[in-house]
N, C-alpha and C positions, 0 to 999 in steps of 0.2 A: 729825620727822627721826629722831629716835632710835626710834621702832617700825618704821621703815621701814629703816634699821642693822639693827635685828635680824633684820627679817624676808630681809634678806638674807644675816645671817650662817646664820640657822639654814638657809634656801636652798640654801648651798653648802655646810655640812656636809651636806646630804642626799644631794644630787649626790656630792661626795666620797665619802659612805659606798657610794656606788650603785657607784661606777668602783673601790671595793677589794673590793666581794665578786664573790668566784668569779662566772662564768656554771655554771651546772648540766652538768655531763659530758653531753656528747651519748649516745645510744641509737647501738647497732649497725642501722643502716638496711637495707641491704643490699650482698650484691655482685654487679657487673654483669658477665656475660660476652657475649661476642661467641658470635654463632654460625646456622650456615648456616641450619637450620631451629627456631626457637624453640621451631614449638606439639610436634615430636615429640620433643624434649630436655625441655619439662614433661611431655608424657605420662611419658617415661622414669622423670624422679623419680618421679612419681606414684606408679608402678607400682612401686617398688623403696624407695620411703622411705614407708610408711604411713601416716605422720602427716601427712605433706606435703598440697597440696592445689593444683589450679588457682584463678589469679586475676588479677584485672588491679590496676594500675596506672596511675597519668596515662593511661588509656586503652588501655595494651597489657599483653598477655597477661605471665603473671610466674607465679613460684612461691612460695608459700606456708608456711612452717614451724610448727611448733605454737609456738612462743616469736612468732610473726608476725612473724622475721625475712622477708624477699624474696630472690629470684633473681629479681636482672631480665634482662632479654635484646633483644641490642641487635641484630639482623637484617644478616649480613652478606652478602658476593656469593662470597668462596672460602674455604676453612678458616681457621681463623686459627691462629696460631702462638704456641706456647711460648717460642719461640728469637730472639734471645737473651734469656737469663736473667732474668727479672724477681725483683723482689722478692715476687710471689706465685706460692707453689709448688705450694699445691692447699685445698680445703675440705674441710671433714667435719660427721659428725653422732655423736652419741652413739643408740646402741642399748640395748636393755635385756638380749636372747642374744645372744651373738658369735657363737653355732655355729649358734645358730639360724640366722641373715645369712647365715654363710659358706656353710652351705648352700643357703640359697633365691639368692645372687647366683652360684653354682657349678649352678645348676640353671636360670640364668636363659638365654634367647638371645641378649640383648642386652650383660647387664654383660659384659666382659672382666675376670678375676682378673689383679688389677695383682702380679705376684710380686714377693717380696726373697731374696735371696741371705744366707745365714746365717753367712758368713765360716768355714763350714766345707766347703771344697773344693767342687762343683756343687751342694750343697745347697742350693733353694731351697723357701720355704714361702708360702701366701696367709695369714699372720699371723702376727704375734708371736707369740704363744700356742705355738705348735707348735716355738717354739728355745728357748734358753736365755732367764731373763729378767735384765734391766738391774740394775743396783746404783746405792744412793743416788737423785738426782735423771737417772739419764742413763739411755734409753730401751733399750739397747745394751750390750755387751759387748766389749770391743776385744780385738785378736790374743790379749792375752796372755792375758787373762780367757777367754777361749774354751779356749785352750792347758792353762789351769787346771783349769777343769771338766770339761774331758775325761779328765785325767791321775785326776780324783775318782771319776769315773766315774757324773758327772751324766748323766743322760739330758736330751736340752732335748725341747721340748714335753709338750702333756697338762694343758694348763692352762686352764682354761674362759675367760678372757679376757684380752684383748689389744685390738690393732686389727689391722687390714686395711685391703687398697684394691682399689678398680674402678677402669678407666676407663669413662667414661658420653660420651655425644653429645659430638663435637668432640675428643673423645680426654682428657674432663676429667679430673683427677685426683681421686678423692673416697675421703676416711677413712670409718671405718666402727671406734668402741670403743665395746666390749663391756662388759656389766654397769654401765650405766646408771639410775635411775630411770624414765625417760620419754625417748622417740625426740625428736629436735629437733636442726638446727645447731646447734652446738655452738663452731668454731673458724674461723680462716683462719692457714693454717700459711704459713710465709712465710721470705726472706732477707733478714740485714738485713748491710752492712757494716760498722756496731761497735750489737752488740745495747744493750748499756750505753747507748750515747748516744741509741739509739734510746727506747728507757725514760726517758730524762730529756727527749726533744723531744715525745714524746706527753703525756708529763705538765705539763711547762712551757705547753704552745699548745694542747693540746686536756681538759685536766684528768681524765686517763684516769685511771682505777682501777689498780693496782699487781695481778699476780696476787696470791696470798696467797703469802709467802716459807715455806722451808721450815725449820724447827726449824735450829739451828747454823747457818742462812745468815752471810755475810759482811753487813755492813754497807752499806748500800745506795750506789749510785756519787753521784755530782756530776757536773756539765757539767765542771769542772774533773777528773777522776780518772774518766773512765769510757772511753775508748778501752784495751782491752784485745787479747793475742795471741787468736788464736786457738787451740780446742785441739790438742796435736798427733798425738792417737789417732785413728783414724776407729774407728767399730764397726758394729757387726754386731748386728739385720737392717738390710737396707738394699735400695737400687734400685741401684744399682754394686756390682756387686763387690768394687770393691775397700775400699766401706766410704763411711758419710758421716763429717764431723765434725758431734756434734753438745753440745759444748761453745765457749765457754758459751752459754747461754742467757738466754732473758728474755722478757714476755708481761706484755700490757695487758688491761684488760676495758672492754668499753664494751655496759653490760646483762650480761646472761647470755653475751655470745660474746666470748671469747678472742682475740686475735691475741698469737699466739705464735711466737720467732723464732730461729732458729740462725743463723751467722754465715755469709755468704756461701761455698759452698764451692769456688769459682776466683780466680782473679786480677784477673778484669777486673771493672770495674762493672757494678754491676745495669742491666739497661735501664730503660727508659720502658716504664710496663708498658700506658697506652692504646694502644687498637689491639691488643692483643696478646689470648689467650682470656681472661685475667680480666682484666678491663679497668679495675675501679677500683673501692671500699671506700664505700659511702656511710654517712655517720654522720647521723643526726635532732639538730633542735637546735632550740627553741622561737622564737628569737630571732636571725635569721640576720644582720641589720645589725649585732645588737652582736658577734657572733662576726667578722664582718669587721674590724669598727673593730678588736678584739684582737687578731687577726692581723696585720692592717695594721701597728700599730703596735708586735708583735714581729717584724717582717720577716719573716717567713715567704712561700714564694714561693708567687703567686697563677696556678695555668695557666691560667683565665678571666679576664677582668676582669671582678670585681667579678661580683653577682648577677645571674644568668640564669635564665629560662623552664626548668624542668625537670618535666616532666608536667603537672598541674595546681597545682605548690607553686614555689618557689624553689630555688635551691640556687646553692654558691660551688666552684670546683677548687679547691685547694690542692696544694703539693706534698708528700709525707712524707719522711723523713731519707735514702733511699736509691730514691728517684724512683719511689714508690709514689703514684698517685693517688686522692686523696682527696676526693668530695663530701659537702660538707655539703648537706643537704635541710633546709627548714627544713619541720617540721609545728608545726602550731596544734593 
């Protein structure tokens, strides 16, 4: 009786020890967008991201990154729509010349140069690089900071790197920074309704990586202390004119790829971003039942029930803090 006491004590410590360690941060799986014709939106990349590559998936055609990130592509019947606002606002890659890019995508017939407005009167530019550059952690320059460097007598641009943007098939939005080591996805740039709290919901349910903070950062938020203002400057470059806000900030990593996030910049909520051109964030996870049961049993909201059929693997919906969806894929 008493070995059998034990061997049940020591049984449940095991079990216990199993339900307090971490499950392992999911991998950035990919992301999926909607769109009229698949195979000539991968030629697209193909052709304008070099390192890229055709390939399939559960059986259907996909795109390729040198990190082995995917773009999957989910075949639809009409364009699909940006509007309203989702919580994802576009993707990007890292390059290794900006101007080299700028140039071959300015000489291309397909990319369209995505311009930004430099918050100095009609000036616009296809990059950062060519205005004034950002101070501290903010990408941008707001009125006054403009007003400043003018009266110096800064010249803006001239600067070998920045980023830029194309629109590509479906009207996608895609980054494009310069002075890189090696071409690869990179990010999914995004809105989030309070970044902070978003940074503590990815952390708490899905064990995301923190970006790396920056030297004199504030002390990192709490579920309890992290709904914050928004900032109240907009700057300069931007795609409005009259400026985005892009304080504060905040950005998770899962692998090598980035989601990184400014603060919603309207009133209303973000939408449902399925259905919509980017349709939804998939994360890899070795263990897809125990990522459920943690979910589950932090309440997090499920857009599926429970595991379904997803190519030839698994996978779970879930929802993120600002009605971004999210599949888990489970690989072996």
């Amino acid at each position: 009786m008493k070995l059998s006491i034990a061997a049940l004590a020591i049984a449940g410590s095991t079990l216990m020890a199993q339900a307090q360690t971490p499950l392992p941060a999911p991998g950035f799986h990919h992301l999926q967008l909607n769109s009229v014709d698949p195979d000539r939106a991968i030629d697209f990349y193909t052709r304008h991201f070099a390192s890229t590559s055709r390939t399939t998936w559960g059986g259907a055609p996909a795109l390729k990154s040198a990190n082995n990130v995917l773009i999957l592509f989910n075949k639809v019947a009409a364009k699909p729509t940006i509007e309203p606002q989702s919580a994802i606002w576009h993707f990007g890659w890292h390059v290794t010349d900006l101007r080299e890019t700028q140039a071959f995508m300015r000489s291309s017939n397909e990319a369209r140069m995505y311009r930004m407005h430099t918050g100095d009167g009609d000036r616009m530019v296809d990059t950062s690089a060519d205005t004034w550059p950002g101070t501290g952690a903010v990408l941008g320059l707001n009125a006054g900071q403009i007003a400043e460097a003018k009266a110096r007598g800064d010249a803006p641009g001239g600067r070998a790197n920045g980023f830029g943007y194309i629109l590509g098939p479906d009207d996608a939005i895609i980054e494009y920074q310069g002075g890189q080591p090696v071409e690869r996805m990179n990010h999914v740039h995004m809105w989030q309704d309070e970044v902070f709290c978003a940074r503590v919901w990815y952390e708490k349910h899905l064990n995301a990586a923190r970006s790396p903070a920056r030297a004199g950062s504030p002390p990192p938020p709490t579920a309890e202390n992290c709904k914050t203002a928004r900032g109240p400057d907009r700057t300069w470059p931007a795609f409005p004119k009259d400026g985005m806000f892009r304080t504060p900030t905040a950005a998770v990593l899962f692998g090598d790829v980035a989601m990184t996030w400014y603060m919603n910049q309207g009133d209303k909520p973000l939408a449902d971003t399925r259905g919509q051109l980017y349709d939804h964030i998939g994360l890899s996870v070795g263990d897809l039942d125990a990522w459920i049961a943690k979910l589950r049993g932090e309440g997090v909201k499920f857009l599926r029930d429970g595991a379904y059929e997803f190519g030839d693997t698994r996978a779970a919906m879930i929802e993120g803090p600002s009605r971004e969806a999210l599949v888990l894929v489970e690989v072996k």
